[in-house]
C-alpha positions in Angstrom: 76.1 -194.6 -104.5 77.6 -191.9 -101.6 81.0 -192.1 -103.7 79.0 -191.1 -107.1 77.4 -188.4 -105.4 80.3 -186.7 -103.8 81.7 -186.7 -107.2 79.8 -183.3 -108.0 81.0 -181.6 -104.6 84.8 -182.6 -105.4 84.6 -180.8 -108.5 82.9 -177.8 -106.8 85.3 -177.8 -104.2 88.4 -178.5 -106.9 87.7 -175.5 -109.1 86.4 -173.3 -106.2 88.2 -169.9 -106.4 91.4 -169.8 -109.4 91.1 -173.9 -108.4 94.6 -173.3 -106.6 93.7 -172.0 -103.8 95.2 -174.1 -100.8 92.0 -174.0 -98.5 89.6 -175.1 -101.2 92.2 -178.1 -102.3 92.2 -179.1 -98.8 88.5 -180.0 -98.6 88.6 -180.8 -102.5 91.3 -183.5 -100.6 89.1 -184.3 -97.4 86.4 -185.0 -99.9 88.1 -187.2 -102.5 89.6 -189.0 -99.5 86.4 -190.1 -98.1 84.7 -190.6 -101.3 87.9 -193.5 -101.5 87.6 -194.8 -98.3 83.6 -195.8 -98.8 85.2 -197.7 -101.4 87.0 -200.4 -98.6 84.1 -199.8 -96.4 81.7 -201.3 -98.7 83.8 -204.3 -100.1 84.1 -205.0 -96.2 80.4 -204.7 -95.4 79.5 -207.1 -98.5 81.9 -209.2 -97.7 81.1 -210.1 -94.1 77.3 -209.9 -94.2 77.6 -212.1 -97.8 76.3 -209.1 -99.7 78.4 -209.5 -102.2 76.2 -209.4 -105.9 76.7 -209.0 -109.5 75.3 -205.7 -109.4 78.0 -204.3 -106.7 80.9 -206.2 -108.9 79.6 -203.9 -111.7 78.4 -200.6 -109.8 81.7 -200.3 -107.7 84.0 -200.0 -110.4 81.8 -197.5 -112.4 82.0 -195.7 -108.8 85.3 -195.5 -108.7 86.1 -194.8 -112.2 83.4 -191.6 -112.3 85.4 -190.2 -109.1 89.3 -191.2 -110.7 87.9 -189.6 -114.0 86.7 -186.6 -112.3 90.3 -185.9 -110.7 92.1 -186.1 -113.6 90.0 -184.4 -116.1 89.7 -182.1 -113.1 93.4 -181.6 -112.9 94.0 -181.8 -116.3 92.0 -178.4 -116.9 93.7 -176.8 -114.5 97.2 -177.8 -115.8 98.3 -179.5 -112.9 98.6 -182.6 -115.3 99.7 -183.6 -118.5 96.3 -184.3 -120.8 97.9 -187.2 -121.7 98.4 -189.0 -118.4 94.6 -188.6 -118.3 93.7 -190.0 -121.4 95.8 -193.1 -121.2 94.1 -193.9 -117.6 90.3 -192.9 -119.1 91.1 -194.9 -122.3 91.7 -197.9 -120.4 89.2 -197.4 -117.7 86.2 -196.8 -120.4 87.6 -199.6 -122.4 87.4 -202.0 -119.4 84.2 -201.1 -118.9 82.6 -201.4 -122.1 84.4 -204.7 -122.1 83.4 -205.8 -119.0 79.4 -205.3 -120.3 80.0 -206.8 -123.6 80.8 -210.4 -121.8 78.2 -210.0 -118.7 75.6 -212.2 -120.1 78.2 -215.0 -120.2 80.1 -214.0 -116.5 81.6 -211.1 -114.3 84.9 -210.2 -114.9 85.4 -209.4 -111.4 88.4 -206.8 -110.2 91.5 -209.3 -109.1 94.3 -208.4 -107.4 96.2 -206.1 -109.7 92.9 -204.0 -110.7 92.7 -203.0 -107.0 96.1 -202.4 -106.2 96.1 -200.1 -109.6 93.4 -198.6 -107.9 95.5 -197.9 -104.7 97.9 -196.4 -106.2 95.7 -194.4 -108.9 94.3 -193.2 -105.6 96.8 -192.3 -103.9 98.8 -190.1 -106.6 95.5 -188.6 -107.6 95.1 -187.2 -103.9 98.7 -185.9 -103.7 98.1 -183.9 -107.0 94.8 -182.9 -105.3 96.7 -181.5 -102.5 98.1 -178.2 -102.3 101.6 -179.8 -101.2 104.4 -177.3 -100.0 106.6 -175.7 -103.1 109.4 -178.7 -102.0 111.0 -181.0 -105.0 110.9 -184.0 -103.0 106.7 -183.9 -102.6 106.7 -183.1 -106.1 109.0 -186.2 -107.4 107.0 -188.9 -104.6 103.8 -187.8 -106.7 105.0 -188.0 -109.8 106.6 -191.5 -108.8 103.1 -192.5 -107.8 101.5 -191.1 -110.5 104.2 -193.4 -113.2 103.4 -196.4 -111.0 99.2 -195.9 -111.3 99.9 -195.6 -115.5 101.9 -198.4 -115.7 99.5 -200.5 -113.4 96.7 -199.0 -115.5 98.3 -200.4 -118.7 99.1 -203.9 -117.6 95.9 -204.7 -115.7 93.6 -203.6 -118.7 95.8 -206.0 -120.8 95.3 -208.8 -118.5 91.3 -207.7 -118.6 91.6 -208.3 -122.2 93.3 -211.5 -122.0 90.6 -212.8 -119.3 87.4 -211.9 -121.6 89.4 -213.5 -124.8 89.7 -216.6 -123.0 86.0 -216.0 -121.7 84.9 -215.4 -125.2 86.7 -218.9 -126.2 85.4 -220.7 -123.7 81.8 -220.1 -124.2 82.2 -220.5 -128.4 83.7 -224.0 -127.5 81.0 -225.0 -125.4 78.3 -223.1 -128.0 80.0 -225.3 -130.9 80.1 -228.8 -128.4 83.5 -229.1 -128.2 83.6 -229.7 -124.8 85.3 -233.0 -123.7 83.4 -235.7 -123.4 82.8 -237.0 -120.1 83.1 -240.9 -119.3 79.6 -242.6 -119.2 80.9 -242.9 -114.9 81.5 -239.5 -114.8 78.8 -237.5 -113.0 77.4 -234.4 -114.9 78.7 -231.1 -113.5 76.4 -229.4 -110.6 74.6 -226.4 -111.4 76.7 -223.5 -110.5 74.0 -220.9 -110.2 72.4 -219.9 -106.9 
């Protein structure tokens, strides 16, 4: 919930001024960055206290995809990226999302490994395009390097989303339709997974 609401102040802060200003991108920066870091801080905190719930699998990507959507509509509009770049990550982000509500009555979808290391990176190239780095190629190319890496990631994971509901989607029409295997009269009938 702190991450949505700083949302609001990094765009303040972004556009403050000609929105090039080096001051104002530095706290547009210090902002971003700790509106990210609340992001680790509260997977932690569920983690070790067993706070982990369906609600936070659903409200902490929605978190982070109204502050990365921000950013780069943000720095879109101020042509310090290509509209494109933006669209392709929003595209996929929305479109995870809406999937990601469409199966929720039959199970979470829950972020694996490659949706957060997409986020990483997304992360990190956002906040050096948020920063007012010195007029130097070699800054300019390690953000732009980043920046590939988070589209590509981007891509792939929201394929792999779409392959996970799919298989979801099949799973629960096979066991709607009572094609399920059929257990040996020894077997014992599975446990009831809910708690």
């Amino acid at each position: 919930m702190l991450r949505i609401a700083l949302v609001p102040v990094f765009l303040a802060l972004l556009f403050a001024g000609d929105g090039h200003e080096g001051p104002w991108r530095m706290w547009a920066f210090v902002v971003f960055a700790v509106a990210a870091v609340t992001d680790r801080i509260d997977g932690q905190l569920a983690r070790r206290h067993g706070l982990v719930t369906d609600f936070g699998k659903i409200a902490d990507p929605i978190a982070d995809k109204a502050l990365m959507g921000s950013a780069l509509v943000g720095l879109s509009a101020l042509g310090d990226l290509p509209w494109w770049v933006t669209v392709v990550i929003l595209a996929r982000e929305l479109g995870i999302t809406a999937l990601r509500f469409a199966v929720l009555r039959h199970a979470v979808i829950p972020a694996g490994r490659g949706g957060k290391l997409k986020t990483l990176v997304q992360t990190f190239a956002i906040g050096l395009f948020v920063l007012p780095l010195p007029d130097v190629a070699a800054f300019h190319v390690i953000a732009w390097i980043l920046m590939g890496a988070a589209v590509v990631l981007t891509v792939a994971t929201g394929l792999d989303y779409v392959v996970q509901a799919i298989r979801l989607r099949a799973g629960v029409h096979r066991v709607e339709a009572g094609d399920e295997p059929e257990r040996s009269r020894g077997d014992a009938p599975a446990s009831d997974s809910r708690t």
